[in-house]
mmCIF file of the C-alpha atoms, coordinates in Angstrom:
data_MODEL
# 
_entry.id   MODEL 
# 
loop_
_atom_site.group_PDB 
_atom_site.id 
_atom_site.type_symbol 
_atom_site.label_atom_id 
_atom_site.label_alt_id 
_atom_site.label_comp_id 
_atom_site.label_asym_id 
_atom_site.label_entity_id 
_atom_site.label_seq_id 
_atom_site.pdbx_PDB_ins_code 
_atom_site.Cartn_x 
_atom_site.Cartn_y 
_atom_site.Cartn_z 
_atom_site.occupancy 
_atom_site.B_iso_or_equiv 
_atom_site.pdbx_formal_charge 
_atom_site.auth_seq_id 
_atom_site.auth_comp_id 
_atom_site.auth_asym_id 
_atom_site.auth_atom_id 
_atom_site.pdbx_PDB_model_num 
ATOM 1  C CA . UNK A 1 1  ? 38.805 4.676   -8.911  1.00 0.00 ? 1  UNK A CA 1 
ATOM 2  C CA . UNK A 1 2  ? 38.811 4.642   -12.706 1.00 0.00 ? 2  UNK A CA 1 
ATOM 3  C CA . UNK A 1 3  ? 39.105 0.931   -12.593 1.00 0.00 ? 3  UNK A CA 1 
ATOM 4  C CA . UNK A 1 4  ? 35.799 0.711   -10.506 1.00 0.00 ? 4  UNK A CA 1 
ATOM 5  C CA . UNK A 1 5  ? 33.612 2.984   -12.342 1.00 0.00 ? 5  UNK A CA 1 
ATOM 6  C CA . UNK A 1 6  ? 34.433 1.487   -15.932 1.00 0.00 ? 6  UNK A CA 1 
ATOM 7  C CA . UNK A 1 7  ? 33.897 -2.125  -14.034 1.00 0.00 ? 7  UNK A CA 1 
ATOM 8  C CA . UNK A 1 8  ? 30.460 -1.268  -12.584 1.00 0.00 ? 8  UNK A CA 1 
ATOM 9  C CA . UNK A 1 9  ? 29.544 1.131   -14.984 1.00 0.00 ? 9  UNK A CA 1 
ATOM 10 C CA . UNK A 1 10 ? 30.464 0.046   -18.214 1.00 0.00 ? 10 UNK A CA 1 
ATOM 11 C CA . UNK A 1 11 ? 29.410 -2.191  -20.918 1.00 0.00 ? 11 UNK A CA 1 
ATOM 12 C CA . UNK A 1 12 ? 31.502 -4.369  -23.468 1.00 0.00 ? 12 UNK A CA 1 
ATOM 13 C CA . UNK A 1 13 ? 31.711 -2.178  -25.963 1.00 0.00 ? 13 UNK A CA 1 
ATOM 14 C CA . UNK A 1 14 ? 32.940 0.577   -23.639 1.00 0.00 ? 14 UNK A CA 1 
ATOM 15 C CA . UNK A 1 15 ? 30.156 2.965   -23.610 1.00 0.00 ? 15 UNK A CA 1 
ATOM 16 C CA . UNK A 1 16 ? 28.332 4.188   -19.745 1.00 0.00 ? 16 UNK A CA 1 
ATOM 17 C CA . UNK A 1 17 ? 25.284 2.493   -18.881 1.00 0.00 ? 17 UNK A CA 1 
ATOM 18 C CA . UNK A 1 18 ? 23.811 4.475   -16.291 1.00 0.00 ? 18 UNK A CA 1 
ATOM 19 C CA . UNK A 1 19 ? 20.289 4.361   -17.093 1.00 0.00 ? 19 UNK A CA 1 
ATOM 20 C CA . UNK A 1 20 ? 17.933 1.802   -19.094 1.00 0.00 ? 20 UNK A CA 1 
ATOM 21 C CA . UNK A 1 21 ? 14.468 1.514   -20.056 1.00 0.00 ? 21 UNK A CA 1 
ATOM 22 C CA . UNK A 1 22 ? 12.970 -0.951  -17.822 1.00 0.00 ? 22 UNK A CA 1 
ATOM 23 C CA . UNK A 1 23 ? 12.177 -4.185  -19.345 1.00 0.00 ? 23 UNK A CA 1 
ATOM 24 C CA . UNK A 1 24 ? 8.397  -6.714  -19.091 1.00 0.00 ? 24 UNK A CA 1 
ATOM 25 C CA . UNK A 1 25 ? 9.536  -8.422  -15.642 1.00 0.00 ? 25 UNK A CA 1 
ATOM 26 C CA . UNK A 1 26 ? 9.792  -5.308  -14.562 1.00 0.00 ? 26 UNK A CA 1 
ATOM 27 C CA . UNK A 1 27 ? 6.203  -3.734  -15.469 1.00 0.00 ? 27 UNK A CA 1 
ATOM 28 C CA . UNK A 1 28 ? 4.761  -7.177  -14.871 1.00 0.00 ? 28 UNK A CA 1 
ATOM 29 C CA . UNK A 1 29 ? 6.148  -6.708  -11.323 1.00 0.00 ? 29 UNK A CA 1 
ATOM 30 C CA . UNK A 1 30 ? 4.124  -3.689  -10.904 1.00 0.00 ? 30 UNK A CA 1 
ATOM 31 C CA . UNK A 1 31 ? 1.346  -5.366  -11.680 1.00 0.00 ? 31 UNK A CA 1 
ATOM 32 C CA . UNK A 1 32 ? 1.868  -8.269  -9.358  1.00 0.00 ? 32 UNK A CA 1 
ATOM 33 C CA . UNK A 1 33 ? 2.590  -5.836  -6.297  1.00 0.00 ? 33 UNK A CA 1 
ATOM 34 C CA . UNK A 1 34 ? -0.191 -3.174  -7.028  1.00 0.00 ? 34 UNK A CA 1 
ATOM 35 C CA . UNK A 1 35 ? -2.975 -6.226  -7.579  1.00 0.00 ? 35 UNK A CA 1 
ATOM 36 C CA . UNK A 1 36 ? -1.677 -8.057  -4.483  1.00 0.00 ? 36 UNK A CA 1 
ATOM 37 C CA . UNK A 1 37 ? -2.200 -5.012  -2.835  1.00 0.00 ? 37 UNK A CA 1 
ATOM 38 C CA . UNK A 1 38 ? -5.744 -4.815  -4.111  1.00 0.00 ? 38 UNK A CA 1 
ATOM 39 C CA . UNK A 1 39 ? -6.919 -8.002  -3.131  1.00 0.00 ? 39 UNK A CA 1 
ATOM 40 C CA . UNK A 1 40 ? -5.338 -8.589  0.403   1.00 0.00 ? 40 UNK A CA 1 
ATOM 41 C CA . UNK A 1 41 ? -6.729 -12.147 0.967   1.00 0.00 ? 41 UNK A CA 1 
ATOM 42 C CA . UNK A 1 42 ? -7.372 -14.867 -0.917  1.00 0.00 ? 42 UNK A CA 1 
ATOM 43 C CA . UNK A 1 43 ? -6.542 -16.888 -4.389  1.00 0.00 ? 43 UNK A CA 1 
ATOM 44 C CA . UNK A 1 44 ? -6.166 -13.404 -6.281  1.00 0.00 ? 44 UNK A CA 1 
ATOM 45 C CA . UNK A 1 45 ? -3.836 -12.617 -3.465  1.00 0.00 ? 45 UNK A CA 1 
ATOM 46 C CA . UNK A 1 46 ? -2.102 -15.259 -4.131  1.00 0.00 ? 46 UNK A CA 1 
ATOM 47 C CA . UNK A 1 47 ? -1.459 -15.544 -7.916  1.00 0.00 ? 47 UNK A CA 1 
ATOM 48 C CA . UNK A 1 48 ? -0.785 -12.105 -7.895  1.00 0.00 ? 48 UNK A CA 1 
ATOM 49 C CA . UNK A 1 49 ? 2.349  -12.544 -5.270  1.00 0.00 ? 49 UNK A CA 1 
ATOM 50 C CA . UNK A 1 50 ? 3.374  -15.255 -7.074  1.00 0.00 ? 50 UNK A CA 1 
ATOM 51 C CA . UNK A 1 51 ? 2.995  -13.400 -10.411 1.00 0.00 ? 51 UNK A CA 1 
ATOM 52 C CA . UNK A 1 52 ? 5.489  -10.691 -8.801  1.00 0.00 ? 52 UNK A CA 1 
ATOM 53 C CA . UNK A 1 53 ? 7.785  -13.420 -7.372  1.00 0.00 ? 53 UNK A CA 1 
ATOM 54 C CA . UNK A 1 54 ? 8.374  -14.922 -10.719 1.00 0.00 ? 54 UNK A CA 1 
ATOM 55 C CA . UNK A 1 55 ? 8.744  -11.636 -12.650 1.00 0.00 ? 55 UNK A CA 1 
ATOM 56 C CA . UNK A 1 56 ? 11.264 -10.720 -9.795  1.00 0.00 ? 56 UNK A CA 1 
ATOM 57 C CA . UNK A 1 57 ? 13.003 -14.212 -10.419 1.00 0.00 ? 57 UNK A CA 1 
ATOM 58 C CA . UNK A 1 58 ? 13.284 -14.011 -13.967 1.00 0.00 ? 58 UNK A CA 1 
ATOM 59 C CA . UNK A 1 59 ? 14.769 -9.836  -14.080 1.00 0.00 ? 59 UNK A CA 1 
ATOM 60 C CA . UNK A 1 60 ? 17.281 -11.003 -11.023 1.00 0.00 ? 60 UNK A CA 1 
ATOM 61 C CA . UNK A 1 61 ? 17.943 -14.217 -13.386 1.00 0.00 ? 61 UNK A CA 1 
ATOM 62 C CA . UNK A 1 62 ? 18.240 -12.118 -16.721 1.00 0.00 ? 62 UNK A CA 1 
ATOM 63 C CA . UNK A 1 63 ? 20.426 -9.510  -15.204 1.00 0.00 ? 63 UNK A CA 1 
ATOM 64 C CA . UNK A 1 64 ? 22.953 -11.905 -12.968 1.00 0.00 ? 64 UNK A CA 1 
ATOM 65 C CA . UNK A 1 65 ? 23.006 -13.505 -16.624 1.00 0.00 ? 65 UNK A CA 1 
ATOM 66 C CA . UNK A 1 66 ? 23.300 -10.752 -19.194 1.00 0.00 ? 66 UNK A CA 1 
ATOM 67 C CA . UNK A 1 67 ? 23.348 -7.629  -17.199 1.00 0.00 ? 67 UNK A CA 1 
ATOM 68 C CA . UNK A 1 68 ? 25.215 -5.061  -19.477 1.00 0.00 ? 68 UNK A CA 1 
ATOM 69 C CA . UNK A 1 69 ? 27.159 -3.303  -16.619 1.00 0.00 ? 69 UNK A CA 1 
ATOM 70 C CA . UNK A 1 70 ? 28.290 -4.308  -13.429 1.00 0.00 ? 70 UNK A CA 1 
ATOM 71 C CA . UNK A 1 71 ? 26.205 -2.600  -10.730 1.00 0.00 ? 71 UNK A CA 1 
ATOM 72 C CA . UNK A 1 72 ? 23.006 -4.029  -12.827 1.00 0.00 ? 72 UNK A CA 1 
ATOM 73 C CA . UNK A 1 73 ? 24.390 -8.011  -12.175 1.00 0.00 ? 73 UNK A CA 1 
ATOM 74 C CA . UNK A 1 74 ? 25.259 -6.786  -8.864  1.00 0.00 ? 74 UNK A CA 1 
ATOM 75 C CA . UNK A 1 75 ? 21.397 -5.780  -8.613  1.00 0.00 ? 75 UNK A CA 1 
ATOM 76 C CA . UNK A 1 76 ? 20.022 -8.984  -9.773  1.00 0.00 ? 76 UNK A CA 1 
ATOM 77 C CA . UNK A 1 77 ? 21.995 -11.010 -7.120  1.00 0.00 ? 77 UNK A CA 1 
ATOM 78 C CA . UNK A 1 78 ? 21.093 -8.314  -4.551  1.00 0.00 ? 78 UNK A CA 1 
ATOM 79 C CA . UNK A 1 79 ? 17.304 -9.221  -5.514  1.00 0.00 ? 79 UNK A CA 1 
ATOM 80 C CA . UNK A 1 80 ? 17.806 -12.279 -6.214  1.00 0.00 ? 80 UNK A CA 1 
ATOM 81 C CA . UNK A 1 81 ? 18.856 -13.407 -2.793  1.00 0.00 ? 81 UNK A CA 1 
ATOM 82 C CA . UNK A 1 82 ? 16.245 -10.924 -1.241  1.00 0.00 ? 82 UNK A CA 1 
ATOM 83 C CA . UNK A 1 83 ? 13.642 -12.812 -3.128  1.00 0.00 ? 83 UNK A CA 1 
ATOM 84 C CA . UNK A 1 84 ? 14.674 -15.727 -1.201  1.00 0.00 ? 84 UNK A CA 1 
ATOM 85 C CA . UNK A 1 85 ? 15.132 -14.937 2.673   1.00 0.00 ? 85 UNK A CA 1 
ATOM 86 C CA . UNK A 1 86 ? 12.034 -13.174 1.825   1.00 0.00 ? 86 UNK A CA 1 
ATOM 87 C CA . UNK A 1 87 ? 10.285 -16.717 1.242   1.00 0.00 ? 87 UNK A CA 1 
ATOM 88 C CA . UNK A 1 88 ? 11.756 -18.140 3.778   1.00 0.00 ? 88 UNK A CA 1 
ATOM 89 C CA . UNK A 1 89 ? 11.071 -15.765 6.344   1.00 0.00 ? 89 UNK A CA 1 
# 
């Protein structure tokens, strides 16, 4: 059990990560979901959801890439592949 939490829950230097301030692709996300729910039709529609979808793509990316613990890369693949059988559905 030890094993797991300090794999999932730890960085390199040894110290918890539990919580972290949220980085841009994250509030630019926001944005992209709250004005796509604004404008439901439409070319604003659509830049917005493709404003979230590439925010979303670049935190998954980012976090699958330099994620300081292990739950947060296991996050950005979890996203990651939601982002995708989301498109394709």
């Amino acid at each position: 059990m030890n094993r797991i939490k300090r794999l999932l829950f730890q960085d390199n230097t040894g110290k918890y990560i539990v919580v972290q301030p949220p980085n841009l692709p994250v509030y630019i996300m926001l944005v992209g979901i709250i004005g796509s729910n604004l404008f439901v039709n439409g070319k604003a529609h659509t830049f917005f959801d493709l404003l979230f979808f590439g925010a979303a793509f670049l935190w998954a990316y980012l976090e699958i890439r330099f994620g300081e613990a292990g739950v947060r890369r296991i996050m950005g693949t979890i996203v990651m592949i939601g982002l995708f059988v989301s498109r394709l559905a």
